[in-house]
PDB file of N, CA, C and O in Angstrom:
ATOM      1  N   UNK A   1      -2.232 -33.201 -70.817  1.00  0.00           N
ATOM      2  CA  UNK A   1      -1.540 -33.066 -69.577  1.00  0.00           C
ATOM      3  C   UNK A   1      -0.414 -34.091 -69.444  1.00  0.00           C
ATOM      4  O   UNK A   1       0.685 -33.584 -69.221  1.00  0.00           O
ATOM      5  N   UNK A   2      -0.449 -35.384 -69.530  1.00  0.00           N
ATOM      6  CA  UNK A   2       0.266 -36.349 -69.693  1.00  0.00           C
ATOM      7  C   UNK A   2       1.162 -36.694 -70.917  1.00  0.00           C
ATOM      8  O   UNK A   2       0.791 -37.083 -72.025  1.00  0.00           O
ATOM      9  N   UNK A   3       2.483 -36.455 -70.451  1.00  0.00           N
ATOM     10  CA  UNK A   3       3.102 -36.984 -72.158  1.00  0.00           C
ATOM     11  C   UNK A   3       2.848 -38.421 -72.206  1.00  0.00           C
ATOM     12  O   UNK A   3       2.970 -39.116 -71.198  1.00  0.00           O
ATOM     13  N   UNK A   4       2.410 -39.012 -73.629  1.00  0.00           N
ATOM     14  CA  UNK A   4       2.814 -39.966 -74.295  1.00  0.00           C
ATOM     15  C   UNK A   4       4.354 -40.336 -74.263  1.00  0.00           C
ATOM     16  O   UNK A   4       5.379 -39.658 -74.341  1.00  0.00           O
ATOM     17  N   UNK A   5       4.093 -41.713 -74.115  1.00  0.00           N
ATOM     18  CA  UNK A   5       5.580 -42.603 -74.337  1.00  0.00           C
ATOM     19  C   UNK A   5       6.122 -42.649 -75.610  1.00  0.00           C
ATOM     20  O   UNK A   5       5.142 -42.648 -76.355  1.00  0.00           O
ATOM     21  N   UNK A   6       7.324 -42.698 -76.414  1.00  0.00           N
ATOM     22  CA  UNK A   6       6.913 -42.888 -77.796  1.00  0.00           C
ATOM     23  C   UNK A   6       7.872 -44.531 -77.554  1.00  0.00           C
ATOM     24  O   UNK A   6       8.831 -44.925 -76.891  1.00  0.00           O
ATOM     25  N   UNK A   7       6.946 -45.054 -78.502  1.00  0.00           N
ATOM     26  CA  UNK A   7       7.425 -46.790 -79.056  1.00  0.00           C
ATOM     27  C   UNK A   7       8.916 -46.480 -79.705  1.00  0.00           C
ATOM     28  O   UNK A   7       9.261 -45.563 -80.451  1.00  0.00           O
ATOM     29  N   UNK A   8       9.813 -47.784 -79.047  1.00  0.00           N
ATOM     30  CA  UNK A   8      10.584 -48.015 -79.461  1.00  0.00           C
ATOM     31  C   UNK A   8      10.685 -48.102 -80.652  1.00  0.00           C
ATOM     32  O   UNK A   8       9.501 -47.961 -80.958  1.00  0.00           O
ATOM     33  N   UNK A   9      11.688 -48.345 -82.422  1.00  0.00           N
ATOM     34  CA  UNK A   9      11.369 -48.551 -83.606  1.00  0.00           C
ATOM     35  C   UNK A   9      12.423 -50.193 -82.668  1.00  0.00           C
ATOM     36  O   UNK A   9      13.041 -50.308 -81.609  1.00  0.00           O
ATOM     37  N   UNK A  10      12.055 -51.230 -83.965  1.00  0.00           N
ATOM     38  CA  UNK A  10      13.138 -52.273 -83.862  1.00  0.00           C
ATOM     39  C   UNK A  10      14.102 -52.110 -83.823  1.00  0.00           C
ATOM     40  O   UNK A  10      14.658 -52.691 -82.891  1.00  0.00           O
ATOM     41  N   UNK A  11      14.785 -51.462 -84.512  1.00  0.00           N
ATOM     42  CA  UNK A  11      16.349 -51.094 -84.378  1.00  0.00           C
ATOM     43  C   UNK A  11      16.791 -50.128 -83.226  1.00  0.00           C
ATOM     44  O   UNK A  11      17.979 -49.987 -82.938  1.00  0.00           O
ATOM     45  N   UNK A  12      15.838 -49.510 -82.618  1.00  0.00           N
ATOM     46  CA  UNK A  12      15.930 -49.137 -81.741  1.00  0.00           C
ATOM     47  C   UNK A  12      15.768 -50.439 -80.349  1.00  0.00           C
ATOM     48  O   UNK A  12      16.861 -50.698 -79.845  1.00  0.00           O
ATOM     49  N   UNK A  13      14.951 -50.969 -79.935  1.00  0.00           N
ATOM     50  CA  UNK A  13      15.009 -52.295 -79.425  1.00  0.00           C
ATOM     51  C   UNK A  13      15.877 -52.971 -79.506  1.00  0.00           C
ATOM     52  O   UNK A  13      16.212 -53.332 -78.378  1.00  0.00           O
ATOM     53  N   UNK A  14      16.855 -53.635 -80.732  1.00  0.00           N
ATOM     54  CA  UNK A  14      17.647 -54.661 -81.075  1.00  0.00           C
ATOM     55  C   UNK A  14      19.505 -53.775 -80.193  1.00  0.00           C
ATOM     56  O   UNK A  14      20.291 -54.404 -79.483  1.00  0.00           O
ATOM     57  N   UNK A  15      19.636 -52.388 -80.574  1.00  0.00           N
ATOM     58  CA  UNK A  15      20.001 -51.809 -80.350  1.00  0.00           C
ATOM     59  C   UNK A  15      20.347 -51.543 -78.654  1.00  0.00           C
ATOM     60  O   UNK A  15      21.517 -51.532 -78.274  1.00  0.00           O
ATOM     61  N   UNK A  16      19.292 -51.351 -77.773  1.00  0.00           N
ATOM     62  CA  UNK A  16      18.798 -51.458 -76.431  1.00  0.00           C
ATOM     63  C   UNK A  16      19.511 -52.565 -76.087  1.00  0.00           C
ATOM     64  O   UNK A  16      20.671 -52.373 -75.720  1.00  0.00           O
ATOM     65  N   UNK A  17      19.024 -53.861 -76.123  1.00  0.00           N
ATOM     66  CA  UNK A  17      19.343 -55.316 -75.983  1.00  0.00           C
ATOM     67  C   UNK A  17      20.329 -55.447 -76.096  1.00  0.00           C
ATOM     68  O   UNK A  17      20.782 -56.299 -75.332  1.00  0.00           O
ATOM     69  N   UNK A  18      21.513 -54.676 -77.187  1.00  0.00           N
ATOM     70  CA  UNK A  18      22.852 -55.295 -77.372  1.00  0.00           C
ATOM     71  C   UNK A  18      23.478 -54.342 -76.365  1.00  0.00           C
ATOM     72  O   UNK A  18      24.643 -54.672 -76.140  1.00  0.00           O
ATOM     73  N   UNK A  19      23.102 -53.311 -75.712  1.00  0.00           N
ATOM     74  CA  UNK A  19      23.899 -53.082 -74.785  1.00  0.00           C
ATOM     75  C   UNK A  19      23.937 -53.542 -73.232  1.00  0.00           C
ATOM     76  O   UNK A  19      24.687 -53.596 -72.257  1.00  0.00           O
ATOM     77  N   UNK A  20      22.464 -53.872 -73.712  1.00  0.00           N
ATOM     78  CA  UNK A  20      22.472 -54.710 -71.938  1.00  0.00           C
ATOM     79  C   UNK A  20      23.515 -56.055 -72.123  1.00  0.00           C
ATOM     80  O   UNK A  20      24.276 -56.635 -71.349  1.00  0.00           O
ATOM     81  N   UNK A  21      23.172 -56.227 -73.455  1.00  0.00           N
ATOM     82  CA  UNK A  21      23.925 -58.035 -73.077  1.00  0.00           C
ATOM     83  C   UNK A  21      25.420 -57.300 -73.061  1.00  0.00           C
ATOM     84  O   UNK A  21      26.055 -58.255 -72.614  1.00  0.00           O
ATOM     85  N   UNK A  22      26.310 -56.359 -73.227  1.00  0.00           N
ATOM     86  CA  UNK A  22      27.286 -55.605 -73.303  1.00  0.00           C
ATOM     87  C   UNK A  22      27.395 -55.683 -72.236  1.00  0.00           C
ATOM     88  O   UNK A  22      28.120 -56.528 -71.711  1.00  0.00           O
ATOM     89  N   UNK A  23      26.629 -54.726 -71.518  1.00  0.00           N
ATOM     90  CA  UNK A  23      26.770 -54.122 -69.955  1.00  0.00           C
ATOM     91  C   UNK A  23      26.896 -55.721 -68.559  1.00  0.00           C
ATOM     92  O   UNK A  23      27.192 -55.887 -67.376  1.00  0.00           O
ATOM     93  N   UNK A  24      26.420 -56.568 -69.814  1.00  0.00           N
ATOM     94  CA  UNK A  24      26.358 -57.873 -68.547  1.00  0.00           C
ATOM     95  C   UNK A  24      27.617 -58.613 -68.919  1.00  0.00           C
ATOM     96  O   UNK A  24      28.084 -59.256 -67.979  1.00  0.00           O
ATOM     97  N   UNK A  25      27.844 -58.638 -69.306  1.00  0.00           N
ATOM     98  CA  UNK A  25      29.452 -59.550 -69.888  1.00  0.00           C
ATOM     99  C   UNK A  25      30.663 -58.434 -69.291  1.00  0.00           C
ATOM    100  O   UNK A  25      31.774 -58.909 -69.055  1.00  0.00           O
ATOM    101  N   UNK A  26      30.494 -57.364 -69.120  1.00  0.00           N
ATOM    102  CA  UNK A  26      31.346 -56.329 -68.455  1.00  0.00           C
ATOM    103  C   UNK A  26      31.467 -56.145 -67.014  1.00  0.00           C
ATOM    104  O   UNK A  26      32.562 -56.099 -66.452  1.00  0.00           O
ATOM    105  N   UNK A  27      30.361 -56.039 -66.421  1.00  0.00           N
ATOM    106  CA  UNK A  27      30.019 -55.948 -64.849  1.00  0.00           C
ATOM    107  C   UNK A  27      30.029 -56.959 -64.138  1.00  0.00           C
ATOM    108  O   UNK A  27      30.309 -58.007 -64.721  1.00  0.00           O
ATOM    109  N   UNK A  28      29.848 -57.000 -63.229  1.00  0.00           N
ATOM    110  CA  UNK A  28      28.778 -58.012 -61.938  1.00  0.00           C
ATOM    111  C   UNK A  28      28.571 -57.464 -61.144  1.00  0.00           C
ATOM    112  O   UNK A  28      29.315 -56.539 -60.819  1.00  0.00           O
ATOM    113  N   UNK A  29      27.495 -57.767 -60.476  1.00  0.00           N
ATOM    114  CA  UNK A  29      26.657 -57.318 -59.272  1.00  0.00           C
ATOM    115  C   UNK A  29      27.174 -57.711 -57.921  1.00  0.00           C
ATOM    116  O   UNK A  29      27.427 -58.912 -58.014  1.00  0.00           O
ATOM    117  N   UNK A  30      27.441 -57.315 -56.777  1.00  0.00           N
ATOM    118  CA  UNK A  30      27.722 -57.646 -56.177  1.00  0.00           C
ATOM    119  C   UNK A  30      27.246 -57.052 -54.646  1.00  0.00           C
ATOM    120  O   UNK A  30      27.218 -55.821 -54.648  1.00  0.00           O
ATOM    121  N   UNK A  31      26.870 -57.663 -53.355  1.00  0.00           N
ATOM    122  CA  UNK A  31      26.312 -56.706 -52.015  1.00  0.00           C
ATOM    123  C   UNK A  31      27.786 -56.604 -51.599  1.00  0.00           C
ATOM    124  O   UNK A  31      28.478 -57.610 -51.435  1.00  0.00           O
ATOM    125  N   UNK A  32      28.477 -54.706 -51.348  1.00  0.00           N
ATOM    126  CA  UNK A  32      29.008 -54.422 -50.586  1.00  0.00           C
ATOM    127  C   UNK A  32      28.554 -53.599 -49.522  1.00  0.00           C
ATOM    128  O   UNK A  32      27.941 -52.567 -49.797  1.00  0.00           O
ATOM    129  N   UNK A  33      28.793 -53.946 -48.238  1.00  0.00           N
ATOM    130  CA  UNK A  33      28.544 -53.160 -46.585  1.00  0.00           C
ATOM    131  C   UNK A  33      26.801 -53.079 -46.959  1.00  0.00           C
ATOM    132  O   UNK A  33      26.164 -52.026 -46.969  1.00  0.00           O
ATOM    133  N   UNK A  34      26.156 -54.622 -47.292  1.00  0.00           N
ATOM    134  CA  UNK A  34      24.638 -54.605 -47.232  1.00  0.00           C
ATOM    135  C   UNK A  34      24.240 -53.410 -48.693  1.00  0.00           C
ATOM    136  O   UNK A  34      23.695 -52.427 -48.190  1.00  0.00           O
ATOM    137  N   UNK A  35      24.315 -53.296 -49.708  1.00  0.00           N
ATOM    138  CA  UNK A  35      24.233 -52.676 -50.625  1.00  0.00           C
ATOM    139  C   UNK A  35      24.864 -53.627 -51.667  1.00  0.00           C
ATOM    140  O   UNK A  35      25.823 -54.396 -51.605  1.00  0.00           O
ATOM    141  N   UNK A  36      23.648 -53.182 -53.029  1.00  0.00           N
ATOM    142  CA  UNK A  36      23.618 -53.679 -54.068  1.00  0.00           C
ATOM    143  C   UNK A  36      24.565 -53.410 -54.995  1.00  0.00           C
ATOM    144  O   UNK A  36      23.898 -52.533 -55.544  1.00  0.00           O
ATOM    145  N   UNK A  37      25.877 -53.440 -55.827  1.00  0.00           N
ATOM    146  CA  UNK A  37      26.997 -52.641 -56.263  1.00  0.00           C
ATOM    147  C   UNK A  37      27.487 -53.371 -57.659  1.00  0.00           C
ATOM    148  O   UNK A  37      27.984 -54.491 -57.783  1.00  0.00           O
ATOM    149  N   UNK A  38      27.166 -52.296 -58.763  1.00  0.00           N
ATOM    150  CA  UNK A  38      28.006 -52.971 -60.003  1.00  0.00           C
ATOM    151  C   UNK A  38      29.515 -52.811 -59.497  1.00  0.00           C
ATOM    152  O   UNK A  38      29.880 -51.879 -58.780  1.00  0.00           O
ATOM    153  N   UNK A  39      30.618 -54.175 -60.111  1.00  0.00           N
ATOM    154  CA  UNK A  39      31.837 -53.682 -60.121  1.00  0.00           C
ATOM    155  C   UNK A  39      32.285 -54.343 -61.660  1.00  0.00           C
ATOM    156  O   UNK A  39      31.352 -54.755 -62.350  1.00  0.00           O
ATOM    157  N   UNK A  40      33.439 -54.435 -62.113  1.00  0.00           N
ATOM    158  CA  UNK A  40      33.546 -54.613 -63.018  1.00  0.00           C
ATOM    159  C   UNK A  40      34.105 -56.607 -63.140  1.00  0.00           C
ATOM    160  O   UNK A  40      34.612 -57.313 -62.268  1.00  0.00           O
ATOM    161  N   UNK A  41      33.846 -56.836 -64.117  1.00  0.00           N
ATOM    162  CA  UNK A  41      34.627 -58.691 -64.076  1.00  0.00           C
ATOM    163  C   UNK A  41      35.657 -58.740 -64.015  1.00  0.00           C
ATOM    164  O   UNK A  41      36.325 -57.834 -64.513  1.00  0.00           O
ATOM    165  N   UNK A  42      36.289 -59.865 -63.352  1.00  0.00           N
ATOM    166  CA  UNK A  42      37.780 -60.090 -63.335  1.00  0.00           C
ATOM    167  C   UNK A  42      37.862 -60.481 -64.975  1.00  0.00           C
ATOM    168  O   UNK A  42      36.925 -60.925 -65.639  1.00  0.00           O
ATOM    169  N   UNK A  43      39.244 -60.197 -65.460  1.00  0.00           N
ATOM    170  CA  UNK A  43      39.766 -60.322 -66.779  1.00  0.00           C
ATOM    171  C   UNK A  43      39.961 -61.981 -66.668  1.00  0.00           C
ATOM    172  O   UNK A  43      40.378 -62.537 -65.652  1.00  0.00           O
ATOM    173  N   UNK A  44      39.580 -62.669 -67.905  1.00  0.00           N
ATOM    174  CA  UNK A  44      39.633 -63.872 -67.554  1.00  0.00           C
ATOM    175  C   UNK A  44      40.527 -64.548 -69.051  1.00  0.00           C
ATOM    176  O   UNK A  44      40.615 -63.683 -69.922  1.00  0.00           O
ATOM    177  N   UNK A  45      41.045 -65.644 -69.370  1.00  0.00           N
ATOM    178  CA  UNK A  45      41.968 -65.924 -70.571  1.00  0.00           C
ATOM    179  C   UNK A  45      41.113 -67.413 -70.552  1.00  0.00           C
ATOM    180  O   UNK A  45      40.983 -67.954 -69.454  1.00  0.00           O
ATOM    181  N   UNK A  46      40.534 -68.070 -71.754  1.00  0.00           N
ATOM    182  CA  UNK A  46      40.064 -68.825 -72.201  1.00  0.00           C
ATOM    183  C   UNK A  46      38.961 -69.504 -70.663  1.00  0.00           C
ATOM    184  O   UNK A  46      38.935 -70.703 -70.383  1.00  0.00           O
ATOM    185  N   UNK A  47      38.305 -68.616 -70.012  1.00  0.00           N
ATOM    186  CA  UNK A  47      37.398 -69.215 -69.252  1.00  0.00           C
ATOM    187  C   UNK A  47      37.866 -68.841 -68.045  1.00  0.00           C
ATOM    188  O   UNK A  47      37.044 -68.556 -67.173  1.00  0.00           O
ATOM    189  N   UNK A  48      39.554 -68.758 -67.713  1.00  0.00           N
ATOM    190  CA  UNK A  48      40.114 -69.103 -66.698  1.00  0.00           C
ATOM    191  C   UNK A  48      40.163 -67.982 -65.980  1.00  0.00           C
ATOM    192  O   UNK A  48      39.544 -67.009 -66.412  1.00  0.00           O
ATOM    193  N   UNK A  49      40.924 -67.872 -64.702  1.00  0.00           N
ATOM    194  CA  UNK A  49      41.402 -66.133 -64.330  1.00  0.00           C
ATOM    195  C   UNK A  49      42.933 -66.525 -64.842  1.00  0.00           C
ATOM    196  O   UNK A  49      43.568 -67.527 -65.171  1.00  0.00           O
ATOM    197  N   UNK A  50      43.091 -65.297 -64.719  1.00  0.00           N
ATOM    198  CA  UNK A  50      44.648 -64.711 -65.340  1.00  0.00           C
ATOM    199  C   UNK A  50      45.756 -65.604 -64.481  1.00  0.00           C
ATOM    200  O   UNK A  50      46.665 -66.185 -65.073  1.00  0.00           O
ATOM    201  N   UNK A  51      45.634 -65.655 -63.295  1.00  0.00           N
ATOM    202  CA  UNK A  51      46.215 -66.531 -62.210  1.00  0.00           C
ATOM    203  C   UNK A  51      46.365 -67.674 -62.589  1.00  0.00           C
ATOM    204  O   UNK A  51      47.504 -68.063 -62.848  1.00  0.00           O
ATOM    205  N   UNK A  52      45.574 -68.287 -62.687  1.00  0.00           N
ATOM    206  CA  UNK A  52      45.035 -69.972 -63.045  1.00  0.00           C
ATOM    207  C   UNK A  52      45.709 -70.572 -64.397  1.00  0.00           C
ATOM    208  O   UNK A  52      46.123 -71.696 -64.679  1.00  0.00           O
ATOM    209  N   UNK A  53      45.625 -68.961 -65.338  1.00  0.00           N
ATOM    210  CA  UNK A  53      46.194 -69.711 -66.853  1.00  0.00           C
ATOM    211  C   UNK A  53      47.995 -69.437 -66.983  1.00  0.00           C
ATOM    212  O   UNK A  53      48.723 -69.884 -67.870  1.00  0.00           O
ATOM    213  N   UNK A  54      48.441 -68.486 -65.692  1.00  0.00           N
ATOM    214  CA  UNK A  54      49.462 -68.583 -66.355  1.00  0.00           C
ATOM    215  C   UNK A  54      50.134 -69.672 -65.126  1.00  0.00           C
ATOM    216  O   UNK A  54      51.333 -69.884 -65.303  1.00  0.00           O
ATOM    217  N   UNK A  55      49.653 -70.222 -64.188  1.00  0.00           N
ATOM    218  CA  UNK A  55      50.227 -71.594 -63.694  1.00  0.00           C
ATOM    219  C   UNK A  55      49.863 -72.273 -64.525  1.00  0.00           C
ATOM    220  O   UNK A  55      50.929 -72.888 -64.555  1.00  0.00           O
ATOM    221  N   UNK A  56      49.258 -72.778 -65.317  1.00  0.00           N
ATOM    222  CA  UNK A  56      48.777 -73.603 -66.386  1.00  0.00           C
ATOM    223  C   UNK A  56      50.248 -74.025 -67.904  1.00  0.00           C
ATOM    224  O   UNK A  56      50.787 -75.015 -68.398  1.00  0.00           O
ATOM    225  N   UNK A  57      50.277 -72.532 -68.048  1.00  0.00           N
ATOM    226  CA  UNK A  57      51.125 -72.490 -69.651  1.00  0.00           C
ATOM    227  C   UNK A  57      52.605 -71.868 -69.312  1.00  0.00           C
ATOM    228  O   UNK A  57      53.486 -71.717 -70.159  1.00  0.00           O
ATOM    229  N   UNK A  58      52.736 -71.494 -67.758  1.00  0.00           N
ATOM    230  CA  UNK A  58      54.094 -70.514 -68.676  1.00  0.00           C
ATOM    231  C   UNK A  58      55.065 -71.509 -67.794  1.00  0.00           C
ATOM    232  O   UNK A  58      54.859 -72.404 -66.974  1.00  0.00           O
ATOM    233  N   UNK A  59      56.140 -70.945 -68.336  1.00  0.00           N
ATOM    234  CA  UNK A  59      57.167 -71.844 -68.249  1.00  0.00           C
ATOM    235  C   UNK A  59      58.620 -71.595 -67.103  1.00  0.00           C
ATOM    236  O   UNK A  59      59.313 -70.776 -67.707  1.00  0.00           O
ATOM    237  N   UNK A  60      59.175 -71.867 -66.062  1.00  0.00           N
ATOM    238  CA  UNK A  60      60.286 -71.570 -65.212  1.00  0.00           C
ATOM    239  C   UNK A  60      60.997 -70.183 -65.615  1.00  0.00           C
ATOM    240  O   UNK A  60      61.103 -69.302 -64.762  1.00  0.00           O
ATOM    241  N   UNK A  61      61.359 -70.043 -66.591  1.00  0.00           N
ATOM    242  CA  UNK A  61      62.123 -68.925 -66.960  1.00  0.00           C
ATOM    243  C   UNK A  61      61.409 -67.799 -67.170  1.00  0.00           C
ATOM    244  O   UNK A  61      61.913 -66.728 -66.832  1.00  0.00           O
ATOM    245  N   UNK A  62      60.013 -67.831 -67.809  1.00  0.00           N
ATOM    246  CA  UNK A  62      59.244 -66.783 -67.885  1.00  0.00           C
ATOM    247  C   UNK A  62      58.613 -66.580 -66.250  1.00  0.00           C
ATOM    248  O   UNK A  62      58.145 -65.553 -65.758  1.00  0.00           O
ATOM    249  N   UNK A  63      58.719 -67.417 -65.861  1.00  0.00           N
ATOM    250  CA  UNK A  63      58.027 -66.702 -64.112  1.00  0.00           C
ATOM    251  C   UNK A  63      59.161 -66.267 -63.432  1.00  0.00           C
ATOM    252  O   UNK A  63      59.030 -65.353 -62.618  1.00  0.00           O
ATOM    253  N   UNK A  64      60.394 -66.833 -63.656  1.00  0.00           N
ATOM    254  CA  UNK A  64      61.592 -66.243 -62.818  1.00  0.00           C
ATOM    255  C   UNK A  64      62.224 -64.729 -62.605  1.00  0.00           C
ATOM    256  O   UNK A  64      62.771 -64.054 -61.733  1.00  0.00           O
ATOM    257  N   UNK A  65      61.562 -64.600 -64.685  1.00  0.00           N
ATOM    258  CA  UNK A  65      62.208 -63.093 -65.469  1.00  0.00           C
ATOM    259  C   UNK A  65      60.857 -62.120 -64.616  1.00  0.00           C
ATOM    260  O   UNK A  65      61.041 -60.922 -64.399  1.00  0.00           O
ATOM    261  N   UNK A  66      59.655 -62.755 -64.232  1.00  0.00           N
ATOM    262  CA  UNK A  66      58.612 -61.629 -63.889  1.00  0.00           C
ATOM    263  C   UNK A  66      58.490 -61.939 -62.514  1.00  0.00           C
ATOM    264  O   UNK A  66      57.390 -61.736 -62.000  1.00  0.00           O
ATOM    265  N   UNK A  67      59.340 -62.357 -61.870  1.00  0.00           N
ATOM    266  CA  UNK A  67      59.076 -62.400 -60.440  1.00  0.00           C
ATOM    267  C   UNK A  67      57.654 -63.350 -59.431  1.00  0.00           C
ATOM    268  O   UNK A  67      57.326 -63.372 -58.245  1.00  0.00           O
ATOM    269  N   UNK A  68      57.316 -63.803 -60.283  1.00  0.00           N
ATOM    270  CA  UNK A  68      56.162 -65.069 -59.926  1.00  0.00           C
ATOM    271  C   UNK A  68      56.969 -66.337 -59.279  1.00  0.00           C
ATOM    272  O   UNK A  68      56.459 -67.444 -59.453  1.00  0.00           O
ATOM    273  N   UNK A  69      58.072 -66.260 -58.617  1.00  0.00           N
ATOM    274  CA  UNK A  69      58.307 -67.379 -57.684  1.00  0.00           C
ATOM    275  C   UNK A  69      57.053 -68.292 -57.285  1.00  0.00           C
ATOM    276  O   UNK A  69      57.012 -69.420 -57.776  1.00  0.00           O
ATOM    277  N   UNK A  70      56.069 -67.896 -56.461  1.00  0.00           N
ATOM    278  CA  UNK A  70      55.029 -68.665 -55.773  1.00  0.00           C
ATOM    279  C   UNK A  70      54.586 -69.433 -56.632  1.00  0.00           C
ATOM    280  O   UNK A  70      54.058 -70.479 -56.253  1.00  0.00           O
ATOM    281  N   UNK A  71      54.678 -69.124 -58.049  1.00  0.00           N
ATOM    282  CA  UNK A  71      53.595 -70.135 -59.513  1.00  0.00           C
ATOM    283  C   UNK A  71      55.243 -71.406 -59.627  1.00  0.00           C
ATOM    284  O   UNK A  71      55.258 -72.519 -60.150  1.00  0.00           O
ATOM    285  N   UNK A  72      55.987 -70.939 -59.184  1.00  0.00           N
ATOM    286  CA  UNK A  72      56.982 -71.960 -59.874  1.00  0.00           C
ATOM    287  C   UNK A  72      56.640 -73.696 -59.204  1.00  0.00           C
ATOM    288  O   UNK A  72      56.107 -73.803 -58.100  1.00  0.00           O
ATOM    289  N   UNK A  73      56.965 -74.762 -59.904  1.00  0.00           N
ATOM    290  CA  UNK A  73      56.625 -75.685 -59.000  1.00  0.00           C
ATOM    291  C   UNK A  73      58.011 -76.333 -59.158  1.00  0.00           C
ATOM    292  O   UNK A  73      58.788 -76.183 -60.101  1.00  0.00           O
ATOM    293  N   UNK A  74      58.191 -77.172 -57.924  1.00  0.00           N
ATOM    294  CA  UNK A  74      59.173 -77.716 -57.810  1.00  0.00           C
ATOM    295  C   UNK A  74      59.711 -79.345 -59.028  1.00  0.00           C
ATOM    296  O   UNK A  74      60.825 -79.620 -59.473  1.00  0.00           O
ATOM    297  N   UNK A  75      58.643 -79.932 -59.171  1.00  0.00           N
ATOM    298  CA  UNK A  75      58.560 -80.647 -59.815  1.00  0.00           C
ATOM    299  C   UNK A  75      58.588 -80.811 -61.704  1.00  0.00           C
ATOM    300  O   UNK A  75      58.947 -81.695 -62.483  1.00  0.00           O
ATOM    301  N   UNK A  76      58.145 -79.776 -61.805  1.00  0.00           N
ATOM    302  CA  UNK A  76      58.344 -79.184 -63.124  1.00  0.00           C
ATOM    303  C   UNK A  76      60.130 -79.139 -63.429  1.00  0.00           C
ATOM    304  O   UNK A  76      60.825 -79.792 -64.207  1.00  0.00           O
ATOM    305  N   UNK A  77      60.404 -78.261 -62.620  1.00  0.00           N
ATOM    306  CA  UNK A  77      62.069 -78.448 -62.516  1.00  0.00           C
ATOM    307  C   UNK A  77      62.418 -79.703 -62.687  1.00  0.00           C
ATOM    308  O   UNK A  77      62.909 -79.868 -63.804  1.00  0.00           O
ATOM    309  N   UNK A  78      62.366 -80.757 -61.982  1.00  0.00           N
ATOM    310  CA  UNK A  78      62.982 -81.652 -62.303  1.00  0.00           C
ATOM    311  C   UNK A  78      62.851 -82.404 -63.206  1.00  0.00           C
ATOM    312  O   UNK A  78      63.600 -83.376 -63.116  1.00  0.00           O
ATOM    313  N   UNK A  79      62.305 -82.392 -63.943  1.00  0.00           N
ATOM    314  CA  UNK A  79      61.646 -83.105 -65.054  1.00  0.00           C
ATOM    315  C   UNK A  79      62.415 -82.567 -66.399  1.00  0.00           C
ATOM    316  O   UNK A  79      62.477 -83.285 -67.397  1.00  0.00           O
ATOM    317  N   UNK A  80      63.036 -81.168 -66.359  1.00  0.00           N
ATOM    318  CA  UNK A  80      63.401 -81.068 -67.143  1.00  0.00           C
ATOM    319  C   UNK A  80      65.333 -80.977 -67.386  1.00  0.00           C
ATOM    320  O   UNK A  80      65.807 -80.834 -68.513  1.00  0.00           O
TER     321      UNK A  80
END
């Protein structure tokens, strides 16, 4: 009357596992309007958010040519 479960094989298991750790490096969990909700991760560049690294590395002329005024700093300018 009852089906049997059938056992995972190992490679079947090892297999399983690499997509959860997949599925967790991709998502996050998050409560929207009192509800539990995968959404996806912000894209991030050596740890950072995308925001953060390119005030970090880019340079006056490359924020000017893409319209990122707000990242420009004043001080940077003068220095050079």
């Amino acid at each position: 009357m009852n089906k049997k479960n059938k056992k995972l094989t190992p490679a079947q298991k090892r297999a399983k596992k690499a997509e959860k750790a997949d599925r967790q490096k991709k998502y996050q969990w998050v409560f929207m309007n009192g509800k539990q909700v995968r959404i996806k991760r912000p894209t991030t560049i050596d740890g950072m958010s995308v925001d953060e690294y390119i005030q970090k590395n880019a340079d006056p002329i490359w924020l000017h040519q893409n319209e990122l005024w707000e990242y420009m700093d004043e001080n940077k300018d003068k220095n050079c």
